[in-house]
Wavefront OBJ file of the C-alpha trace (Angstrom):
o trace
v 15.636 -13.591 -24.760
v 17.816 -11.589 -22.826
v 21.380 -9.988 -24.401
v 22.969 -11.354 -21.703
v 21.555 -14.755 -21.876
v 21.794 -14.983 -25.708
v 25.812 -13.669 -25.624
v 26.637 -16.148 -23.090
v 24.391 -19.306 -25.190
v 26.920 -17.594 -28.589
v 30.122 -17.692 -26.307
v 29.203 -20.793 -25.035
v 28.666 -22.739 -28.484
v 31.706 -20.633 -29.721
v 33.399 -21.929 -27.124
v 33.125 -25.040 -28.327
v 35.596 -25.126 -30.925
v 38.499 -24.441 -28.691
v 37.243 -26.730 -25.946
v 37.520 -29.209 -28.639
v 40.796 -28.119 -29.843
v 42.099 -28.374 -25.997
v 40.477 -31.492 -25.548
v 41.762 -33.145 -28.865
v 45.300 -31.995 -27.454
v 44.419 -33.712 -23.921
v 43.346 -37.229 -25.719
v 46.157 -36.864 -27.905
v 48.722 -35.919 -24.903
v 47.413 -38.749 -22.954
v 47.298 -41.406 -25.524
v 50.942 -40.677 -26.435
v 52.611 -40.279 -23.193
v 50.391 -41.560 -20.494
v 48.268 -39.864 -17.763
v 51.504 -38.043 -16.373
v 51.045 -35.706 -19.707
v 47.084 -34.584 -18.734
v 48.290 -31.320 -17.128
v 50.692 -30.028 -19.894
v 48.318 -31.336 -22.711
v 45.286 -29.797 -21.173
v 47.787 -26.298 -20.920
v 48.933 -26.814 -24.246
v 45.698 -27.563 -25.721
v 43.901 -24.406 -24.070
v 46.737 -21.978 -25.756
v 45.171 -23.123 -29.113
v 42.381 -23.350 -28.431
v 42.312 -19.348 -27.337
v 43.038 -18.348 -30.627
v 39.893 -20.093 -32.533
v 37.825 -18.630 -29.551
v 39.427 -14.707 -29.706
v 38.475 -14.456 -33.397
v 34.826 -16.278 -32.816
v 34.029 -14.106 -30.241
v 35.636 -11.166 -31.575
v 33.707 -11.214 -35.165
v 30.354 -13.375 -33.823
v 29.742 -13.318 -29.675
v 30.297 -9.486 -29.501
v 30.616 -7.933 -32.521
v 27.808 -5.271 -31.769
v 29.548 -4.432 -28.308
v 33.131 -3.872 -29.404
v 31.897 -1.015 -31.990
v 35.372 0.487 -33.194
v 37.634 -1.089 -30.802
v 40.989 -2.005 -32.580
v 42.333 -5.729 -32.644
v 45.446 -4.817 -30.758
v 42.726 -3.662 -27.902
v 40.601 -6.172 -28.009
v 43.105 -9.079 -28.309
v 45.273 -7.506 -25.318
v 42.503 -7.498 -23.207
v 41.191 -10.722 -24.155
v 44.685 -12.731 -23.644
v 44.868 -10.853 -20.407
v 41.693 -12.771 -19.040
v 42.520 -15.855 -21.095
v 45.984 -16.373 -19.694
v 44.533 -15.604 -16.313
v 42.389 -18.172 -17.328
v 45.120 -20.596 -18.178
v 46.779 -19.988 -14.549
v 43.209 -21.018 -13.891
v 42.934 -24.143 -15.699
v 46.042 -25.409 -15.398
v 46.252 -24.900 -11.669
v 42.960 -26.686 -10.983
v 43.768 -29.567 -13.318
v 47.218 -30.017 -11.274
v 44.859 -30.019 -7.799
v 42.387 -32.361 -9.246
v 44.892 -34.753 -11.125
v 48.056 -34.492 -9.578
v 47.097 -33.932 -5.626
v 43.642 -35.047 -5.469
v 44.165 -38.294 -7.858
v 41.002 -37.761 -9.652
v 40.602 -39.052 -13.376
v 41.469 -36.361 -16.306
v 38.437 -36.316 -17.848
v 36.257 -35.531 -15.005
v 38.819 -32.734 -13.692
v 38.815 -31.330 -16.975
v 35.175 -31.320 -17.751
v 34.437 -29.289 -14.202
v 37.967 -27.275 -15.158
v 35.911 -26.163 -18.291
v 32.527 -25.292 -16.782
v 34.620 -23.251 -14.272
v 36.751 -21.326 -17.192
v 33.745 -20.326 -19.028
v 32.492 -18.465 -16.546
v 35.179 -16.602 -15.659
v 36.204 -16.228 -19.818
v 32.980 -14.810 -20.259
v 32.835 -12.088 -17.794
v 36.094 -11.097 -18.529
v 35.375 -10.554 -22.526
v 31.752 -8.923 -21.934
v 32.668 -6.658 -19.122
v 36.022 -6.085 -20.284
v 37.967 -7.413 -23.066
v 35.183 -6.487 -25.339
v 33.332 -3.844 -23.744
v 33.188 -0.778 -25.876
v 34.207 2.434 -24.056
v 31.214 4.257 -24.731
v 29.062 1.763 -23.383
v 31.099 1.975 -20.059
l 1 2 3 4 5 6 7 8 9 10 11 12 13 14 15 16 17 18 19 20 21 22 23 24 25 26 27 28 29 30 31 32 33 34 35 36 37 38 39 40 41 42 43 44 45 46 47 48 49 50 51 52 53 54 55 56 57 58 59 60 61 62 63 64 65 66 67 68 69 70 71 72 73 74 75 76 77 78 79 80 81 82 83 84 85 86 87 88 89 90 91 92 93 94 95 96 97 98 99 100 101 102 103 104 105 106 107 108 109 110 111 112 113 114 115 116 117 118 119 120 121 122 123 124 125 126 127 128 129 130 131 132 133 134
C-alpha cells in the first residue's frame, strides 16, 4: 500500500475520535437548544475535537515524518490549518443550514468529508512535515 494512502486511511480512522467528539457536541447542542444551536455546536464541538486529533496524529498518523520536530512546532502549525479549518467548517455549516435551509446532519456530514481533506494536506505537507524531508 502506498505511504500516502495508508497515512490518509490512519488520519482518517484517527479522525474519528474528534469527529465524534464534534458530533456528540452537535447532538447535544441541538437536543438542548434547538436547530438554531447546529452552527455554534458544530464550532464548539470541532475545537475539541482538534485536540484528541493533534495528539493522534502527532504520536500515531505521522510519527515517522515529524522526526525531531518539537511540540510547540508541530502544534503551531497544526492549529494553524485546523483553525483555518474551523473558518472552514463553520462557514459552510452557516451556508448549508442557515442560508440554504438544509438539515444539520446532512450539512455536517459533507462539512466533514470536505475538512478532512483539507486537514490532511495541511498536517502531511506542512504541519508535520519534517524539514529534512522538505
Amino acid at each position: 500500500m502506498p505511504k500516502i494512502l495508508k497515512q490518509f486511511l490512519t488520519f482518517a480512522l484517527v479522525g474519528l475520535c474528534g469527529t465524534g467528539i464534534q458530533y456528540l457536541v452537535l447532538w447535544l447542542g441541538v437536543a438542548w437548544r434547538g436547530d438554531s444551536a447546529a452552527v455554534s455546536a458544530s464550532a464548539i464541538g470541532y475545537l475539541l475535537g482538534s485536540v484528541a486529533n493533534y495528539l493522534l496524529n502527532y504520536f500515531f498518523t505521522f510519527k515517522d515524518q515529524h522526526g525531531q520536530k518539537s511540540h510547540r512546532e508541530a502544534a503551531a502549525k497544526f492549529y494553524t490549518i485546523a483553525g483555518l479549518g474551523w473558518l472552514l467548517n463553520t462557514g459552510l455549516m452557516l451556508l448549508f443550514v442557515d442560508m440554504l435551509a438544509w438539515a444539520h446532519w446532512p450539512a455536517q456530514l459533507l462539512t466533514t468529508a470536505i475538512g478532512l481533506l483539507w486537514n490532511f494536506a495541511g498536517s502531511r505537507w506542512w504541519a508535520f512535515r519534517h524539514p529534512a524531508s522538505a
